[in-house]
Structures are given as structure tokens and as C-alpha cells.
C-alpha positions in Angstrom: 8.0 -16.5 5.6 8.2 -13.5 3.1 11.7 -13.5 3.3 12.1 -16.9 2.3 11.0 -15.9 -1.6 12.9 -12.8 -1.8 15.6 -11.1 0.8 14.2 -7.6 -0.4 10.6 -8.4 2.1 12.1 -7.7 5.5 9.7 -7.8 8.4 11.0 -3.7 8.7 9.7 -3.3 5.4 6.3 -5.2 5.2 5.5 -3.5 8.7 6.3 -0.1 7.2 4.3 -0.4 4.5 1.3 -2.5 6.5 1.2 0.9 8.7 0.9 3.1 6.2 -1.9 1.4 4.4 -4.1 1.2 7.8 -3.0 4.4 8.5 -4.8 5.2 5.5 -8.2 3.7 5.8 -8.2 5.4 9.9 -8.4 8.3 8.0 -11.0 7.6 5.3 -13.2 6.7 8.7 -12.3 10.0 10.2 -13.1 12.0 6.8 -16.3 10.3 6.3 -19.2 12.4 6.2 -22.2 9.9 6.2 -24.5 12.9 6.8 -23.5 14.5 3.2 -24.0 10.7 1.6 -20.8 8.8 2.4 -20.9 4.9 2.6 -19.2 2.0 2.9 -18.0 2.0 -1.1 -17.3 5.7 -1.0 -15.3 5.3 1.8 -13.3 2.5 0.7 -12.5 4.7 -2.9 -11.0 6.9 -0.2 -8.8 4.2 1.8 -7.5 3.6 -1.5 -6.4 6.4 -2.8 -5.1 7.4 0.5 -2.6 4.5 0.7 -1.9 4.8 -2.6 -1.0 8.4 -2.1 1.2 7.4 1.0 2.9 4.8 -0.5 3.7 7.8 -3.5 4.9 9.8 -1.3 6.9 7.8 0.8 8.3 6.6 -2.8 8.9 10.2 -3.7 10.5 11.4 -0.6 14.0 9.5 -0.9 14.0 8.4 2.8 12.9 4.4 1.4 14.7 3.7 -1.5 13.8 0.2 -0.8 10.6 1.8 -2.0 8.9 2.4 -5.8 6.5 3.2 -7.8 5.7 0.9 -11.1 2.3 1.1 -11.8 0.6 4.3 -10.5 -3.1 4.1 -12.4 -6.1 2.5 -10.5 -4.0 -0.7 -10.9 -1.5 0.5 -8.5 1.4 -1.5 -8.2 4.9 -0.8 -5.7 7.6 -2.8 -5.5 9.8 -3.7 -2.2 13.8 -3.6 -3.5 15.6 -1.4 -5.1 18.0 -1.5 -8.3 15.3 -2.9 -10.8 15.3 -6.4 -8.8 12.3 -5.8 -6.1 9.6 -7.8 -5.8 6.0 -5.9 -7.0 3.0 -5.9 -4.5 -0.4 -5.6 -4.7 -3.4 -4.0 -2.1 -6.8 -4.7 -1.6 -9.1 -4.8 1.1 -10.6 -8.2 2.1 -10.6 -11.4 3.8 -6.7 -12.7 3.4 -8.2 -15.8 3.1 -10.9 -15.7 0.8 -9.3 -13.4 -2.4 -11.1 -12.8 -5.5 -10.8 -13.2 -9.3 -10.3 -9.5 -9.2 -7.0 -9.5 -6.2 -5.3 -12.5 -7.7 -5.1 -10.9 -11.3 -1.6 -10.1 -12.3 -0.8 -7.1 -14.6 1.5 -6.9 -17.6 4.2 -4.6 -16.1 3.8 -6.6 -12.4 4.2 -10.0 -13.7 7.4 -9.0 -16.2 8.7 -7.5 -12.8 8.3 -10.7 -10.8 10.2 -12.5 -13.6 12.9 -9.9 -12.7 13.1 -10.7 -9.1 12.4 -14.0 -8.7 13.2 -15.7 -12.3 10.8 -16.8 -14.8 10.1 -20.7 -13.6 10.2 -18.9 -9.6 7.2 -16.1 -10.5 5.1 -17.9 -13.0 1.5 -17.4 -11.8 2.6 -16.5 -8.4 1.3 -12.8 -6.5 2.4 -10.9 -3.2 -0.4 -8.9 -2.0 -1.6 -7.1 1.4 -4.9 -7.8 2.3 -6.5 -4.6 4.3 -9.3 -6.9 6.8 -11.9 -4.4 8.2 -14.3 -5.3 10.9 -16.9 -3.2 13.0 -17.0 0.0 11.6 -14.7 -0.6 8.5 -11.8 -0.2 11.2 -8.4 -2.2 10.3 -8.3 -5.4 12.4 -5.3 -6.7 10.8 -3.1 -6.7 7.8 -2.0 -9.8 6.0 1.1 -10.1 3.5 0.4 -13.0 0.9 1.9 -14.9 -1.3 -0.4 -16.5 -3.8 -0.1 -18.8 -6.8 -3.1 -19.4 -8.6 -6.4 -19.3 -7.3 -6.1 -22.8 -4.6 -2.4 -22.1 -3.5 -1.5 -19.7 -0.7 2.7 -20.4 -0.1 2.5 -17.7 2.7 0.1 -16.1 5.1 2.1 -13.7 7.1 -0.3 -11.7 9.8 1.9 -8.6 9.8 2.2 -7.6 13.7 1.2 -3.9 13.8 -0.2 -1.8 16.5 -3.1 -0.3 14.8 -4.6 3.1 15.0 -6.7 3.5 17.4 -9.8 5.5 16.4 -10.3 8.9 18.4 -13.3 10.4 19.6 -12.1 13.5 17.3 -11.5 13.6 13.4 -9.3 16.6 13.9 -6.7 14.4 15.9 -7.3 11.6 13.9 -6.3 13.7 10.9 -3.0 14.0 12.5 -0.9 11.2 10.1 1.6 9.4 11.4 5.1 10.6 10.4 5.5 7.0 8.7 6.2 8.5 5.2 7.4 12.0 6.4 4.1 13.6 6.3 2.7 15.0 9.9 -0.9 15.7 8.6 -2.6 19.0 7.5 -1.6 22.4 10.2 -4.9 23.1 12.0 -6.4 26.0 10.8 -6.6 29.7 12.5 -9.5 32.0 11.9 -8.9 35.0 10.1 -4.9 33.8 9.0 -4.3 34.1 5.5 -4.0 31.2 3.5 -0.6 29.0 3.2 1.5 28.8 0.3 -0.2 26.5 -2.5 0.9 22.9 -2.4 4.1 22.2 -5.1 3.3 20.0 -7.2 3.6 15.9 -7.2 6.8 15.2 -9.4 6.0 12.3 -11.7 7.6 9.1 -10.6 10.7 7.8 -13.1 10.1 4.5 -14.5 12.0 1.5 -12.9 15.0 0.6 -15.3 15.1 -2.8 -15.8 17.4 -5.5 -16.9 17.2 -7.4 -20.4 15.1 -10.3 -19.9 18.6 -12.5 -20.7 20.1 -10.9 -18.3 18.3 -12.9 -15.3 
């Protein structure tokens, strides 16, 4: 079980973050506008950013501080733990069981991370990763927490239970996000109401502080 490699991935925790990311791709879906040339790839650039951006913010907001940021470029990287000792994990959406070249490579800043938590000899080639699996529609049918170590070895396949969001006949309600990282969605909009105040801006995310490597 996820547990079993590091205390900091409690079923809370992995569920939480599960959520959030199929949270995000429901509303990619309900976004969409296939009309004005949206597809499956476009679609997925927009599942991605969204969970990365709810992951941020969730980061951001102080109310997880289980929760951080290490790697916030197109590589995006979180870890699970606080104090400089959590465990980094990965996204990508795909088969759990079937990963790619691409999923299973390990960044700089990830893999000295894992040596953090887990010890050198522990993290060496190993990877935590959520795999996003889509069926009909590019709708979530379930989210998988991984452990992998190498490209043949899979030391845990966690089905993370969820109860995923159902898709609505209406975008507008769909739009409504979950209050899972303390954002309730965009206010519906009233003709003729002048415009809200503008949006402060994201604060950048601190860098984790981390031990000396002789220190673990």
C-alpha cells in the first residue's frame, strides 16, 4: 500500500489529491468547444494545466501543508509531506498499467527529493505517479496511485476509491469546482453588472528547503 513506502501517503491525502485532478479534466470536458476546433490533445493540454493549477492553489492556500510545490514548469512536480521530507509525485493521464518512457522518467530536482524521503538505496530508480484513466468521452473512470521502479517493476497499484464527477447536461454547473482546494468556481455572470475586481496575482511558490544530503 502507499503507506507502506512512506507514512506522509495517507489514503486522506492520495484521495484529496486524486479528486482534484479529475476534478480537473470534468472541466476541460465541460470547457471544450469542439465547434471552435477543440480535440482530444487540446483538451488534454487543458486537464493538465487545470490540475496543475489546483494542485497550486491548494499548495498556496495554507489549508494542506501536507501539500507543495517543487517543480512548477511543464514538468510539474508536488510533493505529499511537509518539512523537506515528502515524498515527490508525478501526473499523467494513461493506462496505470501500461506507462510510457515519457511517465516513468524521473527529473533532477524529483529524484534528489526521493533520496530525501526515502534514502538513497530506498529511491534509487523508483517513481510515485497518478495515472488519470479516461474512457468514453475522455471522462475519468478511475485514478491510480503507483509506485514504479524501472520500466518492468510496479511495487504498488493502488486504485484510489473516489466518487467521480458526474458529467452534467450543463457546462455552467459543471463549471461549478468543487470546494476541494478552496475554490467554489467562477460567480455566474449578470447582464449589464460591472465587472469584478481583477484577479490578485498568483504569489510565486518558495522553494522546499532541504536537508544536506549527509544529513539523511
Amino acid at each position: 500500500m502507499p503507506w507502506d513506502f512512506h507514512p506522509a501517503l495517507t489514503e486522506e491525502r492520495l484521495r484529496l489529491c486524486a479528486r482534484m485532478l479529475a476534478n480537473a479534466r470534468r472541466d476541460a470536458l465541460a470547457m471544450a468547444s469542439y465547434e471552435l476546433g477543440d480535440d482530444p490533445w487540446s483538451v488534454g493540454c487543458r486537464a493538465f494545466a487545470f490540475g496543475r493549477h489546483r494542485l497550486r492553489r491548494a499548495a498556496e492556500s495554507g489549508d494542506y501543508p501536507w501539500l507543495e510545490v517543487l517543480d512548477d514548469s511543464a514538468h510539474f512536480v508536488f510533493v505529499i509531506g511537509g518539512n523537506g521530507q515528502g515524498v515527490p509525485v508525478r501526473f499523467y493521464r494513461g493506462a496505470a498499467d501500461d506507462p510510457t518512457d515519457r511517465t516513468l522518467r524521473r527529473q533532477e530536482t524529483e529524484s534528489e527529493q526521493l533520496s530525501l524521503a526515502l534514502g538513497e538505496e530506498a529511491a534509487a530508480g523508483l517513481v510515485f505517479r497518478f495515472a488519470v484513466e479516461t474512457g468514453e468521452g475522455g471522462r475519468v473512470d478511475r485514478v491510480v496511485f503507483l509506485a514504479l521502479r524501472g520500466e518492468e517493476r510496479v511495487e504498488c497499484f493502488w486504485p484510489v476509491p473516489l466518487e467521480l464527477p458526474p458529467a452534467s447536461a450543463g457546462a455552467a454547473e459543471q463549471l461549478r469546482l468543487i470546494a476541494d482546494d478552496g475554490y467554489a468556481g467562477p460567480a455566474p455572470h449578470v447582464p449589464g453588472a460591472p465587472p469584478g475586481p481583477a484577479l490578485p496575482r498568483r504569489k510565486p511558490v518558495p522553494p522546499l528547503h532541504r536537508r544536506q544530503a549527509g544529513l539523511f
